[in-house]
C-alpha positions as CSV (number, residue, x, y, z in Angstrom):
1,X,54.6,27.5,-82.8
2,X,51.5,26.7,-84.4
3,X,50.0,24.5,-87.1
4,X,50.3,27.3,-90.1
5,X,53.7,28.4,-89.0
6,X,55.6,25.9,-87.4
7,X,56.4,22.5,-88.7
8,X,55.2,19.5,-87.5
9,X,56.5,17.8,-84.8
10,X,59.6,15.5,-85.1
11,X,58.4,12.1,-86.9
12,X,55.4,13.7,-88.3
13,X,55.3,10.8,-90.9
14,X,56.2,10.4,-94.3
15,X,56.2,14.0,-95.2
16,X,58.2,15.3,-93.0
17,X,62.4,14.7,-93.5
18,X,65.6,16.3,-93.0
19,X,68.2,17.2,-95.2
20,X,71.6,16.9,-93.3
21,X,74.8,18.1,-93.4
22,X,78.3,16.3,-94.9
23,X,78.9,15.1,-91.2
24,X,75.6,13.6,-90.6
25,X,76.2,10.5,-89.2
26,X,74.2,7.4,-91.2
27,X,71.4,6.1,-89.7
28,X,70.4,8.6,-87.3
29,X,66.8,9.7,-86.7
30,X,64.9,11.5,-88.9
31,X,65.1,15.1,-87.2
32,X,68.7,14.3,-85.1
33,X,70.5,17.4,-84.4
34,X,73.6,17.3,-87.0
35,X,76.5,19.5,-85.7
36,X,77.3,20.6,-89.1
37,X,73.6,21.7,-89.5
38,X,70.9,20.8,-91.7
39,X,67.8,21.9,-93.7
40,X,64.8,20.6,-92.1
41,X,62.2,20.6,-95.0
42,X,58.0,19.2,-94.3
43,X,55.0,19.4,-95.4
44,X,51.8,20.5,-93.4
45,X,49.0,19.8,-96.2
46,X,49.7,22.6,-98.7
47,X,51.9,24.8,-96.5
48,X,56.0,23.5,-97.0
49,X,58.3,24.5,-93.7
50,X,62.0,24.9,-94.7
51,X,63.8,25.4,-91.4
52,X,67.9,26.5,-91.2
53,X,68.5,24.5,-87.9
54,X,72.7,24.7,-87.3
55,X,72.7,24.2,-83.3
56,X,75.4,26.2,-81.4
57,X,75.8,28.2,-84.2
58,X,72.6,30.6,-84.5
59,X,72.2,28.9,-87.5
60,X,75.0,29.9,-89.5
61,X,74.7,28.3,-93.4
62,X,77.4,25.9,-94.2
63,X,78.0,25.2,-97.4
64,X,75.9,21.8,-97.4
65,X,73.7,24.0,-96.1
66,X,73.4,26.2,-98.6
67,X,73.3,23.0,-101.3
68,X,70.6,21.6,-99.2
69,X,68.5,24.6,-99.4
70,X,68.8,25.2,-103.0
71,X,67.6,21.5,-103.5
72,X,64.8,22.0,-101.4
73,X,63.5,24.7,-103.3
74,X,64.1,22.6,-106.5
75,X,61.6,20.2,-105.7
76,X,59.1,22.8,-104.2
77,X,59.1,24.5,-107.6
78,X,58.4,21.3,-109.3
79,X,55.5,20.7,-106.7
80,X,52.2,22.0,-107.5
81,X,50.6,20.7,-104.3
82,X,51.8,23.2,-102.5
83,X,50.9,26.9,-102.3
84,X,52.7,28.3,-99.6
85,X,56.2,27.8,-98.2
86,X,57.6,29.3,-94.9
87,X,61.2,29.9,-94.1
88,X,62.2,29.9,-90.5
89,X,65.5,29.7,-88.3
90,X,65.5,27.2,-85.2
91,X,66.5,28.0,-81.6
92,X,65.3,31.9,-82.0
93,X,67.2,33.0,-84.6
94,X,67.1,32.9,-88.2
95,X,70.6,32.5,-89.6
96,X,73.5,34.5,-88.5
97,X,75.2,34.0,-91.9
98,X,77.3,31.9,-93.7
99,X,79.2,29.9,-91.3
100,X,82.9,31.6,-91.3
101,X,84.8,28.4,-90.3
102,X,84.6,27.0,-93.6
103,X,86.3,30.1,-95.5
104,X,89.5,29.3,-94.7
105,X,88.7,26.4,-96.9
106,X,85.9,27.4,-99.1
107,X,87.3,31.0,-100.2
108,X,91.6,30.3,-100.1
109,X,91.6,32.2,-103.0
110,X,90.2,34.2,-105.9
111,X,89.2,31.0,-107.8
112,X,87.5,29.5,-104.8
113,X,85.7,32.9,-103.7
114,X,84.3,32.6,-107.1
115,X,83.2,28.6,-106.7
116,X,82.0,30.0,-103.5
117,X,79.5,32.6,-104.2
118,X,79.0,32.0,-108.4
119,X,78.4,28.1,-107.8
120,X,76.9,28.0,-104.5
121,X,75.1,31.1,-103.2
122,X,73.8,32.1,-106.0
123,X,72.3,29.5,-107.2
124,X,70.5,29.1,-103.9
125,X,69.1,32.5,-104.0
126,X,68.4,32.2,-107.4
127,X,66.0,29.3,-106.4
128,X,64.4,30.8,-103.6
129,X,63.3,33.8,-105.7
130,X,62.3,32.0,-108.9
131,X,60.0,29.4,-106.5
132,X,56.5,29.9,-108.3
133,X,55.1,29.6,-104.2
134,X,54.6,32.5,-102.1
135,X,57.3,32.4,-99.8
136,X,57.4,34.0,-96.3
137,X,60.1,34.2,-94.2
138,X,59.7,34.0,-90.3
139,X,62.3,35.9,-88.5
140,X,63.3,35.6,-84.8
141,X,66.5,36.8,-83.5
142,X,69.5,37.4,-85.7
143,X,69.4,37.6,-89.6
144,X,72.5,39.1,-90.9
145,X,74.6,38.5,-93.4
146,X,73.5,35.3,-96.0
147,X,71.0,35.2,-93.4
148,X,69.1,38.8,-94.5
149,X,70.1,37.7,-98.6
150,X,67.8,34.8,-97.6
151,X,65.3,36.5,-96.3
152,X,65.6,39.2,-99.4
153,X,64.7,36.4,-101.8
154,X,61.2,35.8,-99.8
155,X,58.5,37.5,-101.2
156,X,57.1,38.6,-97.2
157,X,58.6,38.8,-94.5
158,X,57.6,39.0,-91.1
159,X,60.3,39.7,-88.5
160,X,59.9,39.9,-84.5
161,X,60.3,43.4,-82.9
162,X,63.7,42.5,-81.3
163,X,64.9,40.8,-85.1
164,X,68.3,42.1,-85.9
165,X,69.4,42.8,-89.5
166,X,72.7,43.2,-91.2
167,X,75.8,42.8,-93.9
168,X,79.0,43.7,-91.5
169,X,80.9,41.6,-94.1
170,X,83.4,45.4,-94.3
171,X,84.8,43.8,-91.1
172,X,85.8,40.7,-93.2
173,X,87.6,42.3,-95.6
174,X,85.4,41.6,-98.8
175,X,82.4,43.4,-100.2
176,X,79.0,41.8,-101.4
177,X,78.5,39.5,-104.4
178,X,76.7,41.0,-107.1
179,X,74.2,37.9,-107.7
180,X,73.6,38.3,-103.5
181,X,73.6,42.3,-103.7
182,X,70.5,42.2,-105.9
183,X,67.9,41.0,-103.4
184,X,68.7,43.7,-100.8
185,X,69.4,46.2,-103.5
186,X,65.3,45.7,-104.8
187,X,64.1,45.9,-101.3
188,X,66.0,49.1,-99.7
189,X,67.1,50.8,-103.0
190,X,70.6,51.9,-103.6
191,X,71.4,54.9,-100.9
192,X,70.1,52.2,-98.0
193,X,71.8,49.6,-99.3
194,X,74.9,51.1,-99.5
195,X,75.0,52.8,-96.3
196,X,74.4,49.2,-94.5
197,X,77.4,48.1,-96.5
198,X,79.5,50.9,-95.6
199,X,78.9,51.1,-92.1
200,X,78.3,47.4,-91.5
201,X,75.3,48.5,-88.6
202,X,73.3,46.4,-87.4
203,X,69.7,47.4,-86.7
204,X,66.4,46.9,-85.6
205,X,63.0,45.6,-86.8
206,X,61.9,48.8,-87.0
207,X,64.5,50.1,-88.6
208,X,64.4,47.6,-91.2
209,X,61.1,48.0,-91.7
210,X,61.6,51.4,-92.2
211,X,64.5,51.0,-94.7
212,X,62.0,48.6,-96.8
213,X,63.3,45.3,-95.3
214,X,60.3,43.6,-93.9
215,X,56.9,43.7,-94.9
216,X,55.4,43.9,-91.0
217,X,56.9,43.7,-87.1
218,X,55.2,42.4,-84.6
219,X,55.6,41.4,-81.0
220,X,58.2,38.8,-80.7
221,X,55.4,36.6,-79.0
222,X,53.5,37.2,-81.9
223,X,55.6,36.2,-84.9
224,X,53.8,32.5,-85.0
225,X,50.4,33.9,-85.0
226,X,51.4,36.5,-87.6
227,X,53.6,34.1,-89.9
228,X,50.2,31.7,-89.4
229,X,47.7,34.6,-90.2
230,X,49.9,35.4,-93.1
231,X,50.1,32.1,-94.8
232,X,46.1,31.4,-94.1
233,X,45.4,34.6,-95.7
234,X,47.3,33.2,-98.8
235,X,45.8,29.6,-98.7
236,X,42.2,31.5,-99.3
237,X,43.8,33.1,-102.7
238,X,43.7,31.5,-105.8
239,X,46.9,29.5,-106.4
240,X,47.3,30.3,-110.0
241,X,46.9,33.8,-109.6
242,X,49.5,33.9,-107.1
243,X,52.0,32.3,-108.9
244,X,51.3,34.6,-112.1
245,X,51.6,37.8,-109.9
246,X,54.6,36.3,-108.8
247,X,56.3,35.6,-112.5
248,X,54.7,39.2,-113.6
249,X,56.2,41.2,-110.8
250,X,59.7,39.7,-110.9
251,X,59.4,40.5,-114.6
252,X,58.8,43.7,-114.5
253,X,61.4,44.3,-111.7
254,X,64.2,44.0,-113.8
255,X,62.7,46.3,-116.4
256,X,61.1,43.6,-118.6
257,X,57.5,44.5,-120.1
258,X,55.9,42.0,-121.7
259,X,55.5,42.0,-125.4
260,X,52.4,42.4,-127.6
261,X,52.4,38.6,-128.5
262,X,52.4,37.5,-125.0
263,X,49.4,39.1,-123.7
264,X,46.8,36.9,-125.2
265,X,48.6,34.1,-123.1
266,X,49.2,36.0,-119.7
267,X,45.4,36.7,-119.9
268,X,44.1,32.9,-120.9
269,X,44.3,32.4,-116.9
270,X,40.5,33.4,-117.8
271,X,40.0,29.9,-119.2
272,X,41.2,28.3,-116.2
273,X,39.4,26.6,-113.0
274,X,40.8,28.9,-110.3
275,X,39.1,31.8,-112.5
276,X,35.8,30.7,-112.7
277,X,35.4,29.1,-109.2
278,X,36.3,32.5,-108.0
279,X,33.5,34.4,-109.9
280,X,31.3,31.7,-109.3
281,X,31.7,31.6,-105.7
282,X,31.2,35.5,-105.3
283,X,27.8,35.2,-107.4
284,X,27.0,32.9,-104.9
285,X,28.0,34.1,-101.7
286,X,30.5,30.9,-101.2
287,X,33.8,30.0,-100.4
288,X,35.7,29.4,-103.3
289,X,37.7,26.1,-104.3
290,X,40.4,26.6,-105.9
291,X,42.8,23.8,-107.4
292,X,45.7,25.4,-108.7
293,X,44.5,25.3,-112.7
């Protein structure tokens, strides 16, 4: 993988650390493979890599896991620095979902389903959409299940052309969480999302594409070129304005117009740096500089 898409290599130096599982073992090296999983999270000068990396497992989300990610994206939000973060599955997949193991533990009963998916999930999602960042999610392989709600939180997503998408949780015996039904629900509307509910398929790239899943396919040799192309395209954008496009469109996607009294500041991003660098270097037939303010 490549230096815009990929993370850095194992021991990249301070940036670079892992966030492990319960089972971890103290003491281990900084990228060790944990059999419980973990959330591999580094820095690449302004671009953050968050990679699900559960070995044996295509990834499947453990509840640490799912902690993990949610703290990650914490500390991105707080984290001006950085203006793009990439979401990515190792071994060739992205995440084949939550990891089923622990339900016999982590959903006993009505209570802990609940705890489960009100405490844990969704807060995790939640996270990953409010993130001010664009975030893009690179998708090899299989991404079904907490996997795709994931992915449905990014705001791009670019998925190989033999990705495989799905929910076939009606073979578990329980539907989809409201908080984790709302990602997929904005992205493929009600009659597609119900259908993959109902049916529990699992399809394509194309097909997802089709349905409104992904915002391109490409060659599976190609997704680290595209995912790179992607995120420099969004490096040579103004920070601020991305993360104002970002908190307007959300907004508006659930049906909430912004008042009289708030225009005067949505539109005092005329006073700022970004805004003025940008005009200035058109006029003068330069590459901007942008700083985020």
């Amino acid at each position: 993988m490549s230096a815009a898409s990929s993370p850095p290599a194992s021991g990249a130096g301070p940036q670079a650390r892992t966030l492990r599982g319960a089972e971890a073992q103290p003491g281990a090296a900084p990228h060790a493979r944990s059999a419980s999983g973990q959330v591999r999270y580094e820095r690449d000068g302004a671009i953050a890599f968050v990679t699900l990396d559960h070995p044996g497992r295509m990834n499947a989300i453990t509840v640490a896991m799912w902690r993990q990610l949610g703290q990650v994206f914490g500390e991105l939000a707080a984290d001006l620095s950085v203006r793009c973060v990439i979401v990515a599955g190792a071994g060739g997949n992205f995440a084949a979902g939550a990891d089923i193991r622990e339900f016999p533990q982590e959903r006993g009963d009505s209570a802990a389903v609940q705890n489960y998916h009100r405490n844990i999930l969704a807060p995790t999602l939640r996270a990953i959409a409010d993130c001010p960042h664009p975030v893009v999610a690179s998708i090899e392989g299989v991404c079904v299940g907490g996997g795709l709600e994931i992915a449905s939180q990014c705001d791009l997503r670019i998925a190989g052309a033999s990705a495989r998408f799905g929910v076939p949780i009606n073979r578990l015996g329980f539907p989809m969480a409201p908080d984790e039904m709302q990602g997929l629900l904005a992205l493929a509307g009600p009659a597609a999302t119900l259908a993959l509910l109902l049916e529990g398929r699992i399809v394509d790239a194309a097909e997802a594409h089709a349905l409104g899943l992904l915002t391109r396919v490409v060659a599976d040799a190609e997704v680290t070129a595209a995912t790179q192309e992607c995120a420099a395209r969004i490096l040579r954008g103004a920070p601020l304005a991305a993360r104002i496009n970002k908190r307007t469109l959300r907004r508006l996607a659930r049906g909430e117009p912004l008042q009289e009294k708030e225009y005067p500041g949505f539109f005092s991003y005329a006073d700022s740096h970004d805004h003025r660098e940008g005009v200035r270097a058109f006029l003068a037939g330069e590459e901007p500089t942008f700083s985020g303010d």
